[in-house]
N, CA, C and O of each residue as an XYZ file, in Angstrom:
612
protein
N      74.549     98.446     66.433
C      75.779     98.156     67.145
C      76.234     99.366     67.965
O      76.696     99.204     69.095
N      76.120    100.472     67.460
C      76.439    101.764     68.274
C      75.542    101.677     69.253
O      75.959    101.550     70.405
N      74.202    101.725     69.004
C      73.456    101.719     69.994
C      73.785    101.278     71.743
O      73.907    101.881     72.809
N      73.838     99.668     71.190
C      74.339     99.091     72.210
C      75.556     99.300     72.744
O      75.721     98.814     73.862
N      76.546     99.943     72.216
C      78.109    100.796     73.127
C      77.475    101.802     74.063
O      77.689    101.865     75.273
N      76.620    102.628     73.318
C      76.186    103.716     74.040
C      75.477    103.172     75.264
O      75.991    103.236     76.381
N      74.353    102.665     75.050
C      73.959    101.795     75.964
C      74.698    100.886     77.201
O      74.162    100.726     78.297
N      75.633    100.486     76.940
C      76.618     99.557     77.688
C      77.505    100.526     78.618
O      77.797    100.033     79.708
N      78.025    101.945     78.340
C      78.432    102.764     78.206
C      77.813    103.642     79.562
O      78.378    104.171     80.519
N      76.356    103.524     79.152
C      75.538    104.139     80.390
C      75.609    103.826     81.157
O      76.046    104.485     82.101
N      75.085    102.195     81.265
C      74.483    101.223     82.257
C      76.295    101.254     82.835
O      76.232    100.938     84.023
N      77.335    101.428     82.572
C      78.371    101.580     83.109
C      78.959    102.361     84.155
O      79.658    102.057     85.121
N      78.416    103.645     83.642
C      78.533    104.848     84.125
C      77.353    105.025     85.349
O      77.581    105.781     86.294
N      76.330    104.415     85.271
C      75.153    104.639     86.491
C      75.938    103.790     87.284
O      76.170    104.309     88.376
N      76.397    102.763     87.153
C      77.264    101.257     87.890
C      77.936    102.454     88.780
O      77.525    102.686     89.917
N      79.009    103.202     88.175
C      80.028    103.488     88.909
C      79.562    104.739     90.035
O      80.165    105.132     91.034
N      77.960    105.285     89.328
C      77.799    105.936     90.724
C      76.781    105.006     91.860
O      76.383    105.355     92.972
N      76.586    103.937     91.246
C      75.655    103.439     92.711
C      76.809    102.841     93.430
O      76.579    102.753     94.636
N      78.465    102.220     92.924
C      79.352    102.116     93.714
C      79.451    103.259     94.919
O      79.276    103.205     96.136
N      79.836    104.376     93.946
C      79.987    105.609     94.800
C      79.120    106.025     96.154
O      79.556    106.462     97.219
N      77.717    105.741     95.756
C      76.514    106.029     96.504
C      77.048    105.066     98.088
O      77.063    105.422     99.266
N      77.485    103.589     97.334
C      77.561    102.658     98.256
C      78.953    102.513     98.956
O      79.338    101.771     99.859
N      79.458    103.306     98.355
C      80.773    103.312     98.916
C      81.207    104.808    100.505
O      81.886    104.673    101.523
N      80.434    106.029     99.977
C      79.925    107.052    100.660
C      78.842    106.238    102.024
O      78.847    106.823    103.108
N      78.066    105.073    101.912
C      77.610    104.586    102.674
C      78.288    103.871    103.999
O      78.013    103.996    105.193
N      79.329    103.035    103.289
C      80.139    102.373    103.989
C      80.643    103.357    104.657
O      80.167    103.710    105.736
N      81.895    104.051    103.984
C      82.070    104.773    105.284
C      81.922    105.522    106.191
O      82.681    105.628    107.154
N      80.656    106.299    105.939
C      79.797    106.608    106.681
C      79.553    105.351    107.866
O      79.583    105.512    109.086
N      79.376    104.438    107.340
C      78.967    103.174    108.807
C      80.460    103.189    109.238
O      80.433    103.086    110.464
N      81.417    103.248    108.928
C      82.719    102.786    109.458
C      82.983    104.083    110.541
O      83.226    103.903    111.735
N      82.875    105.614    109.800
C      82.896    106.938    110.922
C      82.109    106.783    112.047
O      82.519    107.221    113.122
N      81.194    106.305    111.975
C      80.220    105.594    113.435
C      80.919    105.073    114.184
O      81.243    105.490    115.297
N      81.266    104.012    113.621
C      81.766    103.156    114.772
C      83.029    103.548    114.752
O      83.426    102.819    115.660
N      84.183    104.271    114.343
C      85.171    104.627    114.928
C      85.022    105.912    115.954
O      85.744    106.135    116.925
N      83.878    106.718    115.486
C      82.976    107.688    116.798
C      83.114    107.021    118.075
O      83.787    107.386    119.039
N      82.311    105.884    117.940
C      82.078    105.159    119.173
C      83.087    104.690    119.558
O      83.641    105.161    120.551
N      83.494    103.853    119.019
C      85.127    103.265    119.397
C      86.131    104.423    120.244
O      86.573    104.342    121.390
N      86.302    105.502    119.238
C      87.491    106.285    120.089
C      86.726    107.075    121.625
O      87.444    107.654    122.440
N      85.327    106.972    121.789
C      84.832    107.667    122.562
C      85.139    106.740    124.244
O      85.580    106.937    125.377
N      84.714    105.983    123.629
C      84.724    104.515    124.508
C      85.889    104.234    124.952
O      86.025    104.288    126.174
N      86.970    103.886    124.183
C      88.519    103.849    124.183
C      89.191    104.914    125.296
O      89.845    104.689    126.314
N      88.751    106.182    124.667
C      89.277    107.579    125.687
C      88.808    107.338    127.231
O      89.451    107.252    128.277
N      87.003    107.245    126.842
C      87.139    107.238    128.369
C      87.770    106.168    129.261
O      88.104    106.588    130.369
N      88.018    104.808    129.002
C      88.567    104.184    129.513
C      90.475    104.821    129.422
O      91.229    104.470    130.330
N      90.893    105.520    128.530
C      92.159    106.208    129.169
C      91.881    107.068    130.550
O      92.468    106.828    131.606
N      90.950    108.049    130.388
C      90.736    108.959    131.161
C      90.348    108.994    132.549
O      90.865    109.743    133.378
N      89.471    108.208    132.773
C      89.432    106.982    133.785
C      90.346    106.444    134.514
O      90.550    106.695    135.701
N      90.824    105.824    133.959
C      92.494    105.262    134.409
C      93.514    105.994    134.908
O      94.348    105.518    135.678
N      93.516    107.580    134.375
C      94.364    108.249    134.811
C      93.736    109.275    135.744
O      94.336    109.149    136.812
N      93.196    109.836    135.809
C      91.990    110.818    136.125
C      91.773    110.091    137.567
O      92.385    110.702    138.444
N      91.155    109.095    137.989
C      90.718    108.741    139.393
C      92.097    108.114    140.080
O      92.131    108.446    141.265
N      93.126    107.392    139.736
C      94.163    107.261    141.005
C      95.181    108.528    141.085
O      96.155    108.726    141.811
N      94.497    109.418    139.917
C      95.888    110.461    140.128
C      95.175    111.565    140.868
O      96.050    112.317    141.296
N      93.894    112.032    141.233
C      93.338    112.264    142.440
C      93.067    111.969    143.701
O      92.581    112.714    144.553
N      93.468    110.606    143.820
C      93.416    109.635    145.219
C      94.990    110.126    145.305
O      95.431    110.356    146.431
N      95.701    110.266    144.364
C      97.072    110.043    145.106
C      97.443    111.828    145.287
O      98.029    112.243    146.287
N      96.948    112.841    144.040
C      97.269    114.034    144.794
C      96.185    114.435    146.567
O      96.398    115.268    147.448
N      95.371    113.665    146.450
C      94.388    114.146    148.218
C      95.340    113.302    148.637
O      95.419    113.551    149.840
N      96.118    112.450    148.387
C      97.075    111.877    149.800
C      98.303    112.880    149.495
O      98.543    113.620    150.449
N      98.669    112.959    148.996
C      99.771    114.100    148.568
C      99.387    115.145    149.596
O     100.117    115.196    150.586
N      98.495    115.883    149.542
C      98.455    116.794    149.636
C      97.711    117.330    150.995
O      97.668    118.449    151.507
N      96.992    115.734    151.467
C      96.459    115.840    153.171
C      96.252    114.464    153.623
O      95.247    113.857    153.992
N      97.482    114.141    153.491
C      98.038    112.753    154.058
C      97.298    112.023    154.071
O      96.196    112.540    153.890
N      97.237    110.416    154.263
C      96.362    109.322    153.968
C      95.672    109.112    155.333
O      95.220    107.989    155.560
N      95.570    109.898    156.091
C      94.688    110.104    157.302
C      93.670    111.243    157.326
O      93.196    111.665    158.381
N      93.369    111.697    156.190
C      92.232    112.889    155.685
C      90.625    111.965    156.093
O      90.302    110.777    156.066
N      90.018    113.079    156.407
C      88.410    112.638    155.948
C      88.405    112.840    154.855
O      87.632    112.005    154.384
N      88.918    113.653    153.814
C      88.286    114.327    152.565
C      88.545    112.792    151.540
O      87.954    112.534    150.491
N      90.042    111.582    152.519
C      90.161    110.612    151.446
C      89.193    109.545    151.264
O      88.812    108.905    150.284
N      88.863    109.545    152.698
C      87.397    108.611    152.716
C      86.703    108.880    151.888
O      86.644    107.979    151.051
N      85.823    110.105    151.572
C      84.504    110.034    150.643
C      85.624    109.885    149.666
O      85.467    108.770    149.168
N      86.944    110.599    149.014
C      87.189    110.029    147.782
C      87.344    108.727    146.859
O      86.983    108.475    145.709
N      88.245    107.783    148.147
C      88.087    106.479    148.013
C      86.023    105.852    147.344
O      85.520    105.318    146.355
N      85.616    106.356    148.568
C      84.079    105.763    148.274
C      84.130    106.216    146.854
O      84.323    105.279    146.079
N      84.021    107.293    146.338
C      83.746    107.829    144.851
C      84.764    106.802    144.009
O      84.409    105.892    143.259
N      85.819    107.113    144.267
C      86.855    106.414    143.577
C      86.378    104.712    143.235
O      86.631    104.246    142.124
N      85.738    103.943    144.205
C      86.070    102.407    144.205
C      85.095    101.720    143.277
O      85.392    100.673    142.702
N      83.488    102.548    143.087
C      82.671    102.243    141.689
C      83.016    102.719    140.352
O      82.554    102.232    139.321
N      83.801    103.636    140.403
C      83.986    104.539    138.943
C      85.080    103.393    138.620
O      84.764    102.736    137.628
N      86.459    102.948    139.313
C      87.641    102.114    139.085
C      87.143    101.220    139.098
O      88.027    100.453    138.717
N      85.927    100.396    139.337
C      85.514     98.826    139.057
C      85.004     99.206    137.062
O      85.314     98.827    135.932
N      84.230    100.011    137.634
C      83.546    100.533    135.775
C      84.349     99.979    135.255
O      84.323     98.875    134.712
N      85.569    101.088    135.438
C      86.606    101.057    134.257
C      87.320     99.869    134.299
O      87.905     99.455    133.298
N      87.333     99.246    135.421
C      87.686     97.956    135.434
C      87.135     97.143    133.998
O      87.895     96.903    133.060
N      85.741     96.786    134.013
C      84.853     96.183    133.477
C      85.043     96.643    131.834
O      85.091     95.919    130.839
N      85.120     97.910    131.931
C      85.172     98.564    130.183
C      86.859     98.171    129.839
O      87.301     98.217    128.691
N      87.460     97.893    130.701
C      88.809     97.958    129.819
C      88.915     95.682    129.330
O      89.397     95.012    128.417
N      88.264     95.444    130.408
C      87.945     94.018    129.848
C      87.227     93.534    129.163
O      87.134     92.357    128.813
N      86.500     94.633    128.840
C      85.574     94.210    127.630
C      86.404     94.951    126.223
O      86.109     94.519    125.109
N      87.015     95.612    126.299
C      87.714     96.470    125.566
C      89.334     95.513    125.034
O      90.233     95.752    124.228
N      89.106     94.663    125.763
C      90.125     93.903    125.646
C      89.783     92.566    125.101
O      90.481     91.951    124.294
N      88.579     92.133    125.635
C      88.304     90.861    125.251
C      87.796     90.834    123.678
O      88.092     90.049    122.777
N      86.747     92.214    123.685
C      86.477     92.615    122.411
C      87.488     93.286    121.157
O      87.146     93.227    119.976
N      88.545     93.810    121.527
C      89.481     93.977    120.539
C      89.262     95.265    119.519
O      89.442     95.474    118.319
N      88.676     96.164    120.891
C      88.449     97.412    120.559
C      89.478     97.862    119.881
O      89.252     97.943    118.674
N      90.584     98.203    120.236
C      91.980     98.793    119.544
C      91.912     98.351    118.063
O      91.749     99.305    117.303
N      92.006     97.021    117.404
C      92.078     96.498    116.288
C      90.595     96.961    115.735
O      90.655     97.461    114.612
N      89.452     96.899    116.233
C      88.562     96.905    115.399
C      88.921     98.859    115.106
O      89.013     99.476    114.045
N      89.011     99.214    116.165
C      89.471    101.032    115.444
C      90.321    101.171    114.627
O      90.170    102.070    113.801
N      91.454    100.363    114.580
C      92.178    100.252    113.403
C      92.036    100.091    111.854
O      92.554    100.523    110.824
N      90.790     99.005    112.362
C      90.503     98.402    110.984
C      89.569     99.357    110.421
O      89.812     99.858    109.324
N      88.211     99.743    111.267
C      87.119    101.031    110.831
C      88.123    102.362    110.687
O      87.509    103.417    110.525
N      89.029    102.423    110.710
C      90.482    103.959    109.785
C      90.623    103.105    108.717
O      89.747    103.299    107.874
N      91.416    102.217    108.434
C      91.128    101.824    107.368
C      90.587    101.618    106.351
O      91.025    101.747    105.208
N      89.257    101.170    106.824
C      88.473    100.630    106.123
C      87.974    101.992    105.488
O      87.889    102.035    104.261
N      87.595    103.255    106.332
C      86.853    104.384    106.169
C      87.636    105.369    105.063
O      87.153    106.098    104.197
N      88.817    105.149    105.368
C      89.925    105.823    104.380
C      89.617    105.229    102.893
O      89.535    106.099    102.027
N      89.411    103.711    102.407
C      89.627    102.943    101.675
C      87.838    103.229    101.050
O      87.743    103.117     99.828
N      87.053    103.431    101.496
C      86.145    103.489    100.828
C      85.588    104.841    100.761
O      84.564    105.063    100.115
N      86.306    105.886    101.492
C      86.272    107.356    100.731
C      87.081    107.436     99.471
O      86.442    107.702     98.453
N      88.597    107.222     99.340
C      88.868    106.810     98.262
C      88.284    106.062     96.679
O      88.555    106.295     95.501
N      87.206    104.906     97.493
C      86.356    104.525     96.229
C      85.628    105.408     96.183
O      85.618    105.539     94.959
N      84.904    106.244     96.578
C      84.227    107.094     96.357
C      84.415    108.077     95.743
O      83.811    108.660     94.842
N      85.251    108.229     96.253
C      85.738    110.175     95.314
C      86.060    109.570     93.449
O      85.906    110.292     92.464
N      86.484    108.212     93.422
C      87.038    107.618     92.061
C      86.170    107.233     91.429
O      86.543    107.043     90.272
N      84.633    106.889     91.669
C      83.963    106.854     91.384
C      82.987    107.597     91.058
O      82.292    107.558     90.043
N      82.940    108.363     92.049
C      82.302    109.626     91.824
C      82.841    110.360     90.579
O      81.985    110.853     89.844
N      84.216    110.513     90.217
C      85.015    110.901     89.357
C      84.316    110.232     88.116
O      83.479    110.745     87.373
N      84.680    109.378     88.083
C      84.411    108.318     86.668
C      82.792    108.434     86.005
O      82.376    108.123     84.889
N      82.125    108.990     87.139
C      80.471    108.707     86.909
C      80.079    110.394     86.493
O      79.190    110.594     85.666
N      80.594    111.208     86.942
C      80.393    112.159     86.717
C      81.740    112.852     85.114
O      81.251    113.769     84.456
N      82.872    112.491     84.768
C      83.282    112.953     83.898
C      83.904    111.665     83.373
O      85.105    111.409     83.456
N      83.085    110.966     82.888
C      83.285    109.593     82.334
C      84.180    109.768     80.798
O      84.012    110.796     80.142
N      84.875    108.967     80.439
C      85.576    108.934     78.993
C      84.439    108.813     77.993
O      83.295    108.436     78.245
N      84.773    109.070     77.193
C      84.114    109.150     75.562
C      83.916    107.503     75.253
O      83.170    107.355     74.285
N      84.144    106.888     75.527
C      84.041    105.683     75.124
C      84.024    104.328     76.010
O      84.946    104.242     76.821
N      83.257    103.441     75.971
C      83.139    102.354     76.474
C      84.272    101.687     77.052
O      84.400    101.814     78.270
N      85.036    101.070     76.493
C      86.499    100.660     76.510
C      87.196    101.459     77.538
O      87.358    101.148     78.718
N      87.522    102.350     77.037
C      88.282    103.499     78.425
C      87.690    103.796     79.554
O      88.442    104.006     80.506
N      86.415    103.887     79.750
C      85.831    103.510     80.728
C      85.717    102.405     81.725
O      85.846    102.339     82.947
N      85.421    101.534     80.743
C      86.071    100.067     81.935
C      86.947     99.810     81.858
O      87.169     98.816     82.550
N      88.093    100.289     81.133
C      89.687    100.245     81.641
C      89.595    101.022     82.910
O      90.013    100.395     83.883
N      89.099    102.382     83.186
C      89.121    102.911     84.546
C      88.443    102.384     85.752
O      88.813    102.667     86.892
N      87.395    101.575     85.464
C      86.373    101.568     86.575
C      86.397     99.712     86.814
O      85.816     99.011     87.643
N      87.436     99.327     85.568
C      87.637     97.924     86.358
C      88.708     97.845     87.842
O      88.564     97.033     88.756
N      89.490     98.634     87.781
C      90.427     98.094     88.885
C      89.505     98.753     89.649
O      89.023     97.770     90.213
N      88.743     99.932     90.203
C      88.161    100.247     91.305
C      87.263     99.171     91.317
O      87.081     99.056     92.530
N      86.584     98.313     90.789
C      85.554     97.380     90.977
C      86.196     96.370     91.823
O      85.711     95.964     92.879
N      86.986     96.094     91.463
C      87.761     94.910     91.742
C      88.403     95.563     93.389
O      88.420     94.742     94.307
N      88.652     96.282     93.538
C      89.254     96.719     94.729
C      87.996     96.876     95.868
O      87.999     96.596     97.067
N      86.901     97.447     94.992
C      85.505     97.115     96.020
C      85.323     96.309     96.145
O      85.065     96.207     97.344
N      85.224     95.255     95.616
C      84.629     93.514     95.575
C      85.709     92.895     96.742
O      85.232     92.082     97.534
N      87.163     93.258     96.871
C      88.013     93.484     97.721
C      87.975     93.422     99.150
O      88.187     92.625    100.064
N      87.608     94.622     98.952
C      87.025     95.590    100.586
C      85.539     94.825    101.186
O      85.293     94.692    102.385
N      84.801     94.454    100.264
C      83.613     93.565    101.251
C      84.030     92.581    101.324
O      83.451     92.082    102.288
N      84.961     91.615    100.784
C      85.039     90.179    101.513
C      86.302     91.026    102.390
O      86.488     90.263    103.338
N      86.859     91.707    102.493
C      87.638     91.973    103.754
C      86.754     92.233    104.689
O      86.921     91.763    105.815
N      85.513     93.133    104.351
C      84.397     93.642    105.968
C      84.211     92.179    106.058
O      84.850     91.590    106.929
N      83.400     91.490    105.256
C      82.926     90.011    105.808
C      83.271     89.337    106.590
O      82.550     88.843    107.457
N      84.755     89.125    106.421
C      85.991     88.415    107.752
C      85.617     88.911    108.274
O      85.026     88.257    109.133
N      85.493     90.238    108.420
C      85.764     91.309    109.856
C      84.196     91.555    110.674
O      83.877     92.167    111.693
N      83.657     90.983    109.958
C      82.088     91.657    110.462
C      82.406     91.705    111.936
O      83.184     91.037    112.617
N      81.293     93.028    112.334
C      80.926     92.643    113.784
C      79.636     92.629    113.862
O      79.085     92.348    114.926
């Protein structure tokens, strides 16, 4: 009968670090794509502000009868379609929310991690107290993937 506590005990304790393992995974995939996301996001700020606020300081600054506005315009009218295109896809796709959700999500499963990591590495003396600790983090992981699931992209 001891045997099997001890035993149960283990197979408990390995549980809570392949959570960990898998939880360090996730958000690792979630820091990706909020990488990408905010990179993507910016330049479409930067873009936006950056090319009419140079069309408008060269008119500012050598009236809207310049040669220098011609080639700018030309430069100006493919880069402002781009960003045209990225902010409608950025929109249609729901870039903003999905960055929201990959902070979230990335926060929420470093958290399982570090608690797990905790639990697996200085585990209680006993069976019982152990899955008193490592049930609510289970349950909060089991959680967090049917929340990614909705959310997949």
């Amino acid at each position: 009968m001891m045997l099997e506590r001890e035993d149960l005990h283990d197979k408990l304790r390995i549980r809570c670090g392949e959570l960990a393992f898998q939880s360090f995974g996730y958000q690792y995939i979630f820091d990706s794509r909020i990488k990408r996301l905010s990179t993507n996001l910016n330049l479409i700020k930067a873009m936006g502000l950056l090319v009419p606020a140079l069309v408008g300081s060269i008119v500012f600054a050598y009236g809207n009868q310049s040669s220098l506005l011609s080639g700018i315009v030309k430069f100006a009218t493919p880069v402002l379609i781009f960003q045209f295109v990225l902010s409608l896809l950025a929109v249609v796709y729901k870039w903003d929310d999905e960055l929201y959700y990959g902070v979230e999500a990335s926060a929420s499963y470093a958290n399982l991690h570090a608690e797990f990591r905790k639990i697996q590495q200085f585990p209680p003396s006993t069976y019982n107290d152990l899955s008193v600790q490592s049930q609510p983090l289970e349950t909060e992981y089991g959680l967090r993937q049917q929340q990614d699931s909705k959310v997949s992209h």
